[in-house]
C-alpha positions in Angstrom: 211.1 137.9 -1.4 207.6 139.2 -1.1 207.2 142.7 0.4 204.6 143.9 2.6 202.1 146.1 1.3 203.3 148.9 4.1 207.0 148.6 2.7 205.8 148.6 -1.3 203.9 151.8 -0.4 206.7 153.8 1.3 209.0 153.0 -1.5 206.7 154.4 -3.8 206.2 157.3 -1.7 210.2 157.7 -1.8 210.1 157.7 -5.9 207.0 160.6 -5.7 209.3 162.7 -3.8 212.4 162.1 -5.9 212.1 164.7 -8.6 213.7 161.8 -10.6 210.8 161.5 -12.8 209.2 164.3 -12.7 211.0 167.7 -11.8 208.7 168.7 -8.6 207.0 166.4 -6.4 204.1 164.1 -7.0 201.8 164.6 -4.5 199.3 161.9 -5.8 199.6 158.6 -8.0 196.8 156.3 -9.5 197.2 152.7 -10.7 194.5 152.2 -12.5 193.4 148.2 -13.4 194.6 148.5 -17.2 196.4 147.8 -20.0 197.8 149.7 -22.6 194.8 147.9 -24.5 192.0 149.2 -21.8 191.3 145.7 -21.9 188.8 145.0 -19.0 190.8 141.9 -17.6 194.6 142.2 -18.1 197.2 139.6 -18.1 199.5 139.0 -14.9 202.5 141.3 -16.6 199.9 144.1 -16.0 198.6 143.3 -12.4 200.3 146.3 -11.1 197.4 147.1 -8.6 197.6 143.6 -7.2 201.3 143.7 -6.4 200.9 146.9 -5.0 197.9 146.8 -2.9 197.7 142.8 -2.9 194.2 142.9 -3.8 193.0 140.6 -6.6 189.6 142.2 -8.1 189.2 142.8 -11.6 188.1 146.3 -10.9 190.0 148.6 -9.0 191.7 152.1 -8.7 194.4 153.1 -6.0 195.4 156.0 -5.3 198.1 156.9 -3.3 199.5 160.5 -1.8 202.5 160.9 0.4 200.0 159.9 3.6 197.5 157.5 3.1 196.7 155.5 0.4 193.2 154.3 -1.0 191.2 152.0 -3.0 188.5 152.2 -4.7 185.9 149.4 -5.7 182.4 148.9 -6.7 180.0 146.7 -4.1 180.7 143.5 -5.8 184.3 143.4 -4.7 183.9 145.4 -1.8 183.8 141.8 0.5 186.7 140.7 -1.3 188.8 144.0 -1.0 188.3 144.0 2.9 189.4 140.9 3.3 192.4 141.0 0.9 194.2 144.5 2.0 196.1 145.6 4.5 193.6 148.0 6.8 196.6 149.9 9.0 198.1 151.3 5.4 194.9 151.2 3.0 191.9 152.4 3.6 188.8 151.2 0.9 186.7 153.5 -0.6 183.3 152.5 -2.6 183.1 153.5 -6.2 179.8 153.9 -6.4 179.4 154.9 -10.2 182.3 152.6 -11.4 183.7 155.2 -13.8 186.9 156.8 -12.5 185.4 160.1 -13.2 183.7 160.0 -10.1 187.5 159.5 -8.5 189.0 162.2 -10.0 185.8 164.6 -8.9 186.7 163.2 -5.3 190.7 164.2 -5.8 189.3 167.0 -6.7 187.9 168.1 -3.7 190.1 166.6 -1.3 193.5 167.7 -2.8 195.0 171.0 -2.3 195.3 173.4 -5.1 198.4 173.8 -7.1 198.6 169.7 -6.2 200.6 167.0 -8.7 198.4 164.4 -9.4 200.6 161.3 -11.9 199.3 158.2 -14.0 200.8 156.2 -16.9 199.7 157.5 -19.6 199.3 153.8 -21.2 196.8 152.9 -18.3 194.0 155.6 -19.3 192.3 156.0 -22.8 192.2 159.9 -24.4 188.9 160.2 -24.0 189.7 159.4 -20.0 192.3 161.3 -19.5 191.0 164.9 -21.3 188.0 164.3 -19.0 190.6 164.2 -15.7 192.4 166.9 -17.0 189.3 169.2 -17.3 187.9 168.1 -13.5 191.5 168.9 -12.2 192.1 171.5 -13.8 189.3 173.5 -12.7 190.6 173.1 -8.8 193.9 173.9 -10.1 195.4 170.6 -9.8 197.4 169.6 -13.1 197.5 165.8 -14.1 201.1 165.3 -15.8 202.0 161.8 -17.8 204.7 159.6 -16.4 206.5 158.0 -19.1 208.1 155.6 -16.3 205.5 153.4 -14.4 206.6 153.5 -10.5 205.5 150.2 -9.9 207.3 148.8 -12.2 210.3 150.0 -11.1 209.5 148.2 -7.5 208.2 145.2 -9.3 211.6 145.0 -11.1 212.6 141.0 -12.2 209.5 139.7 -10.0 207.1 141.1 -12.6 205.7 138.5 -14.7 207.1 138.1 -18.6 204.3 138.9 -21.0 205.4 135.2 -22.2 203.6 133.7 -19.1 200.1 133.2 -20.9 199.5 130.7 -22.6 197.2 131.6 -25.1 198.1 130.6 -28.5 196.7 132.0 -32.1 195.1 129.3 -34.6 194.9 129.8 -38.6 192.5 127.2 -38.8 190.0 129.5 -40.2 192.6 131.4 -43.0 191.9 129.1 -45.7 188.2 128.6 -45.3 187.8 132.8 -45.1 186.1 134.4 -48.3 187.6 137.6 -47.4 191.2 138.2 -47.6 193.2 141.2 -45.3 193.5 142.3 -48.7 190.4 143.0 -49.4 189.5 144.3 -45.9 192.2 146.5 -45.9 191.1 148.3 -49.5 187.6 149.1 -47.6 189.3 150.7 -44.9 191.4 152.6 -46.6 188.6 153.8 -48.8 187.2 154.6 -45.4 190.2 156.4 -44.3 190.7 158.1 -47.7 186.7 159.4 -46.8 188.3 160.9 -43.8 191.1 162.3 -44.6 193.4 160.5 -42.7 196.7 158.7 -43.6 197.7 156.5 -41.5 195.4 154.5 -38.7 196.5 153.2 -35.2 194.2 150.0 -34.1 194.9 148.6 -30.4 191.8 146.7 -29.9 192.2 142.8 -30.1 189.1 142.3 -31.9 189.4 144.1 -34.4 193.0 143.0 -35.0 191.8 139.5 -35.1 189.5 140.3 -37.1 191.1 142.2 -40.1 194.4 139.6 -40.0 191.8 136.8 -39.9 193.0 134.7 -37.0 191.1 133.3 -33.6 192.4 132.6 -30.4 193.2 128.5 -29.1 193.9 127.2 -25.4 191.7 129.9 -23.7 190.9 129.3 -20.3 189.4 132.1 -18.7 189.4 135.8 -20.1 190.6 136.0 -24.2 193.8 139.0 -24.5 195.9 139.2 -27.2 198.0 141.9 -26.7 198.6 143.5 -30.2 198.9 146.6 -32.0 198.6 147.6 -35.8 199.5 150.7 -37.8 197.5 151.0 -41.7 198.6 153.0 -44.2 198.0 153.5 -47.8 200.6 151.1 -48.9 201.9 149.2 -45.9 200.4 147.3 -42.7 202.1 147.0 -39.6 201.6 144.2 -36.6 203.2 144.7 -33.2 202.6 141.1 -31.9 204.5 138.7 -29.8 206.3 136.9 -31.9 206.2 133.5 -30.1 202.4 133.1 -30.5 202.8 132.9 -34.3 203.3 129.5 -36.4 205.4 129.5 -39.6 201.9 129.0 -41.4 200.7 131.8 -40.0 204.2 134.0 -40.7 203.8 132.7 -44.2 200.1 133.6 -44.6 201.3 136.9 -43.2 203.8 137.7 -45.5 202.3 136.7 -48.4 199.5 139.0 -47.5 202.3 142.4 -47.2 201.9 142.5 -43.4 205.3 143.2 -41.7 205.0 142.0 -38.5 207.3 143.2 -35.2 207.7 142.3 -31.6 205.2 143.8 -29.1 207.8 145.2 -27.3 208.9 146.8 -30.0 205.7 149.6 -31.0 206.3 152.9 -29.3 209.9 152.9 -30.5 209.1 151.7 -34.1 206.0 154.6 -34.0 208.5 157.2 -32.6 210.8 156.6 -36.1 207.7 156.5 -38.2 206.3 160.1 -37.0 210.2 161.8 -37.2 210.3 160.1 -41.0 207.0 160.9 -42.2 205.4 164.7 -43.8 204.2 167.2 -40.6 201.0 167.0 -43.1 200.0 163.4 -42.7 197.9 162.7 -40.4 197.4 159.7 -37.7 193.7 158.4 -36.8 193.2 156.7 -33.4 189.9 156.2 -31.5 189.0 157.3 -28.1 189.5 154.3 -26.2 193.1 154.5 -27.5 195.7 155.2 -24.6 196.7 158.9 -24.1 200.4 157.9 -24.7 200.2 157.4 -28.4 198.5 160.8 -28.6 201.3 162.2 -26.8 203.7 161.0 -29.2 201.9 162.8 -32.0 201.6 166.7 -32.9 198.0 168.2 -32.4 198.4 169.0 -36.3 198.3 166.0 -37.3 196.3 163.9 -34.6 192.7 162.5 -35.5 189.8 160.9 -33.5 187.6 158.6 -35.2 186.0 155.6 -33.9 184.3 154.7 -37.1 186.3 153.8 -39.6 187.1 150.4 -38.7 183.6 150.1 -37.5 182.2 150.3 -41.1 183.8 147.5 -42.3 183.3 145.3 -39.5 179.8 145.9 -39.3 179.3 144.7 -42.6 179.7 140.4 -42.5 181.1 138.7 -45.2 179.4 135.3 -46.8 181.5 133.4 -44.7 181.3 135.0 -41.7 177.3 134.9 -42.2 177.3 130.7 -43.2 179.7 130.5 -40.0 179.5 132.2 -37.0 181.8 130.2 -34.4 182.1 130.7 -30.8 185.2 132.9 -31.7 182.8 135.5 -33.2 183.0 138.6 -30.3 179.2 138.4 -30.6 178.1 135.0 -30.6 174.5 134.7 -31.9 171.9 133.6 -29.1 172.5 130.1 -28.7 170.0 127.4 -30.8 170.6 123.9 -31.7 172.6 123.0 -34.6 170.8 121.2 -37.6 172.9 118.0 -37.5 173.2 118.1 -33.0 169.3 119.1 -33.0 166.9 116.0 -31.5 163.8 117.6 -32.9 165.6 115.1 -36.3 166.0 111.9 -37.7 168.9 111.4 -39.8 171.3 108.7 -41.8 174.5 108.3 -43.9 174.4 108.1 -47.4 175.2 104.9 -49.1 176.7 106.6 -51.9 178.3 109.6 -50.5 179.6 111.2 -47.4 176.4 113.2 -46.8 174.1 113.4 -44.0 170.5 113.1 -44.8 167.4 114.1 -43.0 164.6 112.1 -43.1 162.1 114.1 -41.5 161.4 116.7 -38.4 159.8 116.8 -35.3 157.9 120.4 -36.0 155.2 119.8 -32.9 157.6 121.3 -30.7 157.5 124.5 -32.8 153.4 124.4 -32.5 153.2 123.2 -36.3 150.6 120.2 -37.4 152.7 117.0 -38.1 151.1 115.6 -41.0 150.4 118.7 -42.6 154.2 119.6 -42.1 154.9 115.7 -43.5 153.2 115.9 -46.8 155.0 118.9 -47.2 158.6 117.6 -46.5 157.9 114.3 -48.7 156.8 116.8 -51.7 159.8 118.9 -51.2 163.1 118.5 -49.4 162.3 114.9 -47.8 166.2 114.0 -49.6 167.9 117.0 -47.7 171.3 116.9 -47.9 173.7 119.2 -45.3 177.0 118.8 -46.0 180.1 121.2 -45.9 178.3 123.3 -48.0 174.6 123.4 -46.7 175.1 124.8 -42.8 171.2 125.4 -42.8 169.4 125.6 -39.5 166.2 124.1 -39.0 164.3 127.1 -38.9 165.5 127.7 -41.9 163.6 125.0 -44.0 160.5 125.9 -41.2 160.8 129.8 -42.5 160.4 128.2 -46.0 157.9 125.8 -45.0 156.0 129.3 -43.6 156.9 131.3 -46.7 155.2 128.3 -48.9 151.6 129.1 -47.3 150.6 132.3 -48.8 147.6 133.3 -47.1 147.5 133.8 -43.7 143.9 131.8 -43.8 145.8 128.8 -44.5 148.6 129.5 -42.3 146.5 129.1 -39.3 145.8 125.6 -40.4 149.2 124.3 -40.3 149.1 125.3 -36.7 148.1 122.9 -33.7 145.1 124.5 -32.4 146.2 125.4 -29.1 148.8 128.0 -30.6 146.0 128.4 -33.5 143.6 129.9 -30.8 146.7 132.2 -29.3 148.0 133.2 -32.0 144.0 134.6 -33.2 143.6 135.9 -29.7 146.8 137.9 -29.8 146.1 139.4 -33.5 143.2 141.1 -32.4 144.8 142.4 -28.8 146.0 145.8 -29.3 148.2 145.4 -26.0 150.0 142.5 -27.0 149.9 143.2 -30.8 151.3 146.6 -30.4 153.2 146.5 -33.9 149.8 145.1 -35.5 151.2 141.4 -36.6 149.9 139.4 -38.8 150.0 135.1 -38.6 153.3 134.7 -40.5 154.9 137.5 -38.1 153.9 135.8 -34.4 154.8 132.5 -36.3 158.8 133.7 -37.2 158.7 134.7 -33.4 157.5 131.2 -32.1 159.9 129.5 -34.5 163.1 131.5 -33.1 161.8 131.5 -29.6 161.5 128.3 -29.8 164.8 127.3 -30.8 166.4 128.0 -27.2 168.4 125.3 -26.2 168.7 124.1 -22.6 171.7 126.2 -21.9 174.4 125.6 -19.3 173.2 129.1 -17.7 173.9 130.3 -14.2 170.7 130.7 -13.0 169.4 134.0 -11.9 168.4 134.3 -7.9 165.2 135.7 -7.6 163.3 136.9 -4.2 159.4 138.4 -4.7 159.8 142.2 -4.8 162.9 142.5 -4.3 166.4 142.9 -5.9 168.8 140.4 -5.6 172.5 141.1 -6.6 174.4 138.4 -8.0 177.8 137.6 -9.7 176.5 136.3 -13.0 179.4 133.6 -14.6 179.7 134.1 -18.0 181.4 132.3 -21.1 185.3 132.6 -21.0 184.7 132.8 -17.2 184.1 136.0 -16.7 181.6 137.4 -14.3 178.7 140.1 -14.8 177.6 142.0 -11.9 173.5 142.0 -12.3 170.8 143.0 -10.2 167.8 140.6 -11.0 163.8 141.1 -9.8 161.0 138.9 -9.9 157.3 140.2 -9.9 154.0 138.2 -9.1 152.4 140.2 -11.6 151.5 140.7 -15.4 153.3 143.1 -17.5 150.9 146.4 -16.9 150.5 145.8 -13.2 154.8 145.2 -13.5 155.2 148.0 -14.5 153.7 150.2 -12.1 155.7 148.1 -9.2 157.3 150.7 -7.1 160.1 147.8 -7.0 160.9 148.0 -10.9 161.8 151.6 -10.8 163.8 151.4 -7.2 166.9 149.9 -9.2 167.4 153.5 -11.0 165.3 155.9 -8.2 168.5 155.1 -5.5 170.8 157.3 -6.5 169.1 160.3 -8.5 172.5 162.2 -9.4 173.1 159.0 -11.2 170.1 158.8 -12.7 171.0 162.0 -14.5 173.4 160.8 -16.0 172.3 157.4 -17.4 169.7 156.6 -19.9 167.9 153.6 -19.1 166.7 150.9 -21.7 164.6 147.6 -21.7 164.8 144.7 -24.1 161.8 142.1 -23.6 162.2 138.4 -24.5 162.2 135.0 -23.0 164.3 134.3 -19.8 166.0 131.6 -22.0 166.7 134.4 -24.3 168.2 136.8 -21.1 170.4 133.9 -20.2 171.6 133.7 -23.5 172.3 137.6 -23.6 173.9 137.9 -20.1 176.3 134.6 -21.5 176.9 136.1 -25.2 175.9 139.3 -25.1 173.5 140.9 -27.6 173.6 138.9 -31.3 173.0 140.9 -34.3 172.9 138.2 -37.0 169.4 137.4 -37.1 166.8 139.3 -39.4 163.5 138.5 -39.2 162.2 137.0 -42.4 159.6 139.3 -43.0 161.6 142.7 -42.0 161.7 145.3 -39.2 160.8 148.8 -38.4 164.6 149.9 -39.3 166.1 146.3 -40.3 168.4 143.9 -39.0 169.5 144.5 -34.9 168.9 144.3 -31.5 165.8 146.1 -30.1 165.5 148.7 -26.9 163.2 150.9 -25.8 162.7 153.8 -23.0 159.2 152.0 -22.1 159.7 149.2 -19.1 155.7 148.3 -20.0 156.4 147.7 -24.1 159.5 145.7 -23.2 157.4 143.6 -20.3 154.3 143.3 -22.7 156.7 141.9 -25.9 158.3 139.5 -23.1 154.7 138.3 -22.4 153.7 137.7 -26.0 156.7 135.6 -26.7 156.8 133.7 -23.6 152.5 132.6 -24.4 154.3 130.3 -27.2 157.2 128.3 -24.9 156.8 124.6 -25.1 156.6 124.1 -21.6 155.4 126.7 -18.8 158.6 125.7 -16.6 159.2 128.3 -14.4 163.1 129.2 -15.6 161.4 130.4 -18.8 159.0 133.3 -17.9 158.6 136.5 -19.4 162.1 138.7 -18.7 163.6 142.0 -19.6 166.8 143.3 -19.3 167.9 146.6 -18.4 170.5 148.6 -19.5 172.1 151.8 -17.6 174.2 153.6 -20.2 176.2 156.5 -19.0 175.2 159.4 -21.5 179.0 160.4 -22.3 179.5 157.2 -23.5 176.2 156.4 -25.4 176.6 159.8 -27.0 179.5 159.5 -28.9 178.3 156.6 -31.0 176.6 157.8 -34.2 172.6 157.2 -34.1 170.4 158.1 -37.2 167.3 160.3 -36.2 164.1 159.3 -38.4 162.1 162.4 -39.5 158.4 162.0 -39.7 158.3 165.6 -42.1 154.9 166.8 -40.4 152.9 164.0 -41.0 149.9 162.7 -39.1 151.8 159.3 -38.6 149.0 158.1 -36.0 146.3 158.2 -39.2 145.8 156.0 -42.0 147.3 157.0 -45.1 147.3 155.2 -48.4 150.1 152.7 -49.4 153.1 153.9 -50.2 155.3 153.3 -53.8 158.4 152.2 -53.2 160.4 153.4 -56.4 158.7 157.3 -55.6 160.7 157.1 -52.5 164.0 159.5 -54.0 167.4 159.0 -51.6 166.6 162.6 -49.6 163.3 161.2 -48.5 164.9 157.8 -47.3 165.2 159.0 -43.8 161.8 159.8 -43.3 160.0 157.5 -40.8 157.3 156.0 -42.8 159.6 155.6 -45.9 162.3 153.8 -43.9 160.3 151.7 -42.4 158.3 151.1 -45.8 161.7 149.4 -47.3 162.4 147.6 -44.3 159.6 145.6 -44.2 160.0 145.1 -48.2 163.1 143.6 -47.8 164.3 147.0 -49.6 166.6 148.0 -46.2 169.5 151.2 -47.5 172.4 149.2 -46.7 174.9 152.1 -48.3 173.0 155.0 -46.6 173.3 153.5 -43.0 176.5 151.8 -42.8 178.4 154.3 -40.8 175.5 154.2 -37.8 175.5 152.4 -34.7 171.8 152.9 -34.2 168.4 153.9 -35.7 165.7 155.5 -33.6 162.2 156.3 -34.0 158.7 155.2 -33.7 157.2 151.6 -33.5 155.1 150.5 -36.1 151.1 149.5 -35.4 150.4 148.6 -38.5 153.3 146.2 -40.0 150.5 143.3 -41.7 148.9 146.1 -43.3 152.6 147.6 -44.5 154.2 144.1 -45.8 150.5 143.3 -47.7 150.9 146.9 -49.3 147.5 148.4 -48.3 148.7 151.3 -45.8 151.1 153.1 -45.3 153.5 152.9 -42.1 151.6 154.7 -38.9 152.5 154.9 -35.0 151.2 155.7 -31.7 153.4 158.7 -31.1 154.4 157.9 -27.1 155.7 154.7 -28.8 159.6 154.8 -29.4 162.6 152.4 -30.4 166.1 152.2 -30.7 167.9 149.3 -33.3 171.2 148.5 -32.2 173.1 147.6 -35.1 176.5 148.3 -35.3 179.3 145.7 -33.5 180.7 148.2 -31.0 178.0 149.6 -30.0 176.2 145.5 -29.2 179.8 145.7 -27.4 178.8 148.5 -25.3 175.1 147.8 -24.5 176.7 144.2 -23.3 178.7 146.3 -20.8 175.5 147.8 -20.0 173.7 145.2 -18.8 172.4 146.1 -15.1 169.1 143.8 -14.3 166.6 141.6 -15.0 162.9 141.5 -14.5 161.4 138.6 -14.4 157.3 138.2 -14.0 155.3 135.0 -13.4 154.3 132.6 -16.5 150.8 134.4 -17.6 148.2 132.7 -17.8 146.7 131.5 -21.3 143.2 133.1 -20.3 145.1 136.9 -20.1 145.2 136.7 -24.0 141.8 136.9 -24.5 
């Protein structure tokens, strides 16, 4: 039988008061919407908020004290909650900041001093729960760990088996993978060896599928495998249920040295391992790891890092660079495959089981035909793609580009409409910021180009104003996004009073964000808001600071680089105008990823300098801004010194044709600025921190001049 939300509540109240648990009373509990994973969407054995409040968001905090009892939302579920809970024994609160910060700042306020506030310790991450401790403490009010959850001793045998899901893991990809665990695991133990830690806790289930090489089957809506592993110098260790697994996959397992358990079966397994271990060793966990593992360990021999794992993983092997799959947690922006693109014309073999191309329809890229035919016929006309070959089509264009060496040929091979642009732009210091050359706008019309018509929800759009909208993405999630559109090029955009009113509402949350813009094509925002940011793709003739995802502080350089790109779409349909997203990243959070600093040594970067030598740039002087950026755009990028960053900052380039043909050296406008996302977690975060869109009006060809 069902209980009422009224009854579930005074129960619990009964268990606060009990001393049972605890050995004074708890005068407030939170139920947070979590899993000992902090996996954003939990699985129905973890739904504790919705049995006890009956409400059915994805985001949601209660919090209950021996009188009333409240829950807290953000706006998009705020309808929802209203209808959904029981208003004589709940009373709904907006969570305005979504961060449970801001809830524990309001308890407190509101609670008396000397007060007992309780959580499960499995429900927040360390980095959480030091930051509750610290607001509480300072009113007095002490936040103790309950080792029992309350709810689930009112849920009892009507709680849901962790069985119930019916996800299932494939090891389709195990034989096809380049890299073994074996081999993974000797880089992160190198890593760990670095650090000085000996044995290292993972909770996260991407990272667990990736290291053990497997990929989720029969998803439905949100991916969660719940899954732990513990690394040591000579042993591996997967907490995993059990019933998921195939024999294939036990085999692969075992003949790889991973002992695998139950998921039930962790805390008690990591309880013997610390009792049989040396009080020396030491255990490595990262922040978003729950507060209950740390409790089981000593303070002596407890680590934070959220890096280790991170250097490997940043770093793709062969494989996973030929084949990026939709069960990639990044999924690169979404083009046509070679084989499934129209823009072809293709056969079978007579004498094999090969595909061949016979030619390419290049007009839609803005490339001359014929010229393009001669070249195709002289060159790769007999094509073959077969298990082998995965080559994209702008792949053979890139080399088609690369086979014109001067950019006064180059704008031959062009159909003259794009011929004219592409000129006009060259010598337009507002839309040729960086200072492209030909081949550079060309690799941009190539990729740009290569959107597919995606199966997008579109974005609702009023003139001037923000529109707030549940955004379905892949896996059938939902983003919450605030989306603008402006009748108005990029320059007069960016003065809109409109653009800035997303960030201006609230400015005590203003102070704690930084904002950033990312400018492309509103194909290319759709595909962002569905995948989130992809960091596969390196431009063929380099970047500022190499291969990543580009923000800056600047609305009007992220508007302007949307315009340029958009000039060169096929069609000027209106779901394909200029766009820029927005990100609003809470500082705590953006601050404790690692982000290199470029120096620029006190030089006049804003004045031209001559070229510089690439083998007179020694390791200490890597770092310096025009150096760095020297090797990036010579295909020269220091892999080995920037693995361990999420990020590089610094100034934009104004001169990059004059760099890559080796006549100057790298110079800036110093109010310009950058940031390259390139590590996997932090593309993870900045995903999360996708707030709005701006979209502007298709410009008009004539603005170029």
């Amino acid at each position: 039988m069902t209980l009422s939300s009224s009854i579930l509540l005074n129960h619990l109240r009964d268990l606060m008061k009990s001393k049972i648990y605890f050995k004074d009373i708890i005068d407030t509990y939170i139920v947070p919407t979590a899993d000992p994973h902090q996996n954003k969407y939990v699985v129905d054995h973890y739904k504790r908020l919705k049995f006890i409040s009956k409400f059915t968001g994805s985001n949601g905090t209660a919090v209950i004290t021996d009188k009333e009892a409240f829950l807290f939302t953000v706006d998009d579920y705020f309808l929802q909650a209203k209808q959904e809970l029981d208003q004589t024994c709940w009373k709904l609160m907006y969570d305005q900041m979504n961060d449970n910060c801001s809830i524990i700042n309001w308890l407190a306020k509101d609670l008396k001093k000397n007060s007992i506030v309780a959580c499960d310790p499995q429900l927040v991450s360390i980095f959480d729960w030091k930051e509750w401790k610290k607001i509480l403490l300072q009113s007095n009010i002490d936040l103790i760990p309950l080792e029992i959850n309350l709810i689930d001793l009112l849920w009892n045998n009507q709680r849901p088996s962790l069985s119930d899901t019916s996800i299932s893991i494939s090891n389709n990809e195990l034989q096809n993978s380049k890299e073994s665990i074996s081999k993974k695991l000797h880089q992160i133990r190198l890593n760990m060896n670095k650090s000085q830690v000996h044995h290292l806790i993972i909770h996260q289930m991407d990272v667990i599928l990736w290291l053990f090489n497997l990929c989720l089957v029969n998803i439905q809506f949100n991916s969660v495998l719940l899954s732990f592993a513990i690394i040591g110098y000579n042993y591996v260790k997967l907490f995993i249920d059990l019933n998921k697994l195939s024999k294939s996959i036990h085999d692969y397992l075992q003949y790889e040295n991973v002992f695998v358990y139950s998921y039930d079966s962790f805390y008690n397994e990591f309880k013997k391992m610390i009792e049989s271990i040396d009080y020396n060793e030491k255990f490595c966990v990262s922040s978003t790891c729950n507060y209950a593992i740390q409790i089981l360990i000593s303070q002596k021999q407890f680590v934070i890092k959220d890096d280790i794992i991170c250097r490997s993983k940043t770093i793709k092997d062969p494989f996973e660079i030929d084949n990026d799959s939709d069960h990639d947690e990044l999924v690169p922006w979404s083009r046509p495959d070679l084989l499934e693109s129209p823009n072809i014309t293709k056969r079978q073999s007579n004498i094999s089981s090969d595909i061949i191309i016979d030619s390419i329809d290049v007009k839609t890229f803005g490339l001359n035909q014929k010229l393009f035919n001669i070249w195709f016929k002289n060159n790769i006309q007999q094509l073959k793609i077969n298990e082998d070959n995965h080559d994209n089509i702008e792949d053979i264009l890139f080399l088609y580009i690369d086979s014109n060496e001067d950019d006064n040929h180059i704008s031959k091979i062009i159909v003259p409409d794009y011929e004219e642009k592409i000129t006009n732009i060259i010598f337009n210091k507002k839309l040729n910021p960086h200072g492209y050359g030909y081949k550079q706008i060309i690799y941009d019309i190539i990729k740009d180009n290569m959107f597919i018509k995606l199966p997008y929800h579109p974005f609702e759009t009023k003139v001037n104003k923000w529109v707030q909208q549940d955004y379905h993405t892949y896996g059938g999630q939902c983003r919450s996004l605030k989306v603008l559109l402006i009748n108005e090029d990029a320059d007069n955009a960016s003065k809109n009073k409109h653009v800035h009113s997303l960030w201006s509402e609230d400015n005590e949350k203003n102070k704690e964000y930084y904002t950033f813009y990312h400018g492309c094509t509103q194909h290319a925002a759709h595909s962002i808001c569905l995948n989130g940011l992809g960091l596969h793709w390196n431009h063929p003739k380099g970047t500022d600071f190499g291969p990543g995802v580009y923000v800056t502080k600047n609305v009007l350089d992220a508007l302007v680089t949307a315009e340029r790109r958009t000039l060169f779409q096929i069609s000027n349909e209106p779901e394909n105008r200029p766009a820029c997203v927005v990100f609003q990243c809470p500082k705590d959070e953006f601050n404790r990823f690692l982000i290199l600093k470029l120096h620029n040594n006190n030089i006049n970067l804003n004045h031209d300098r001559p070229p510089i030598t690439t083998l007179d740039i020694t390791e200490d002087q890597m770092f310096e801004w025009p150096n760095f950026v020297h090797l990036c755009h010579h295909r020269r990028y220091p892999l080995p010194l920037v693995e361990d960053y999420d990020s590089i900052e610094g100034y934009i380039c104004n001169n990059i044709c004059q760099v890559q043909d080796n006549t100057h050296a790298p110079k800036c406008n110093l109010h310009t600025w950058q940031l390259c996302v390139r590590s996997v977690g932090f593309a993870k975060k900045f995903t999360s921190w996708i707030t709005g869109i701006i979209l502007l009006q298709i410009p008009d060809s004539s603005s170029t001049s």
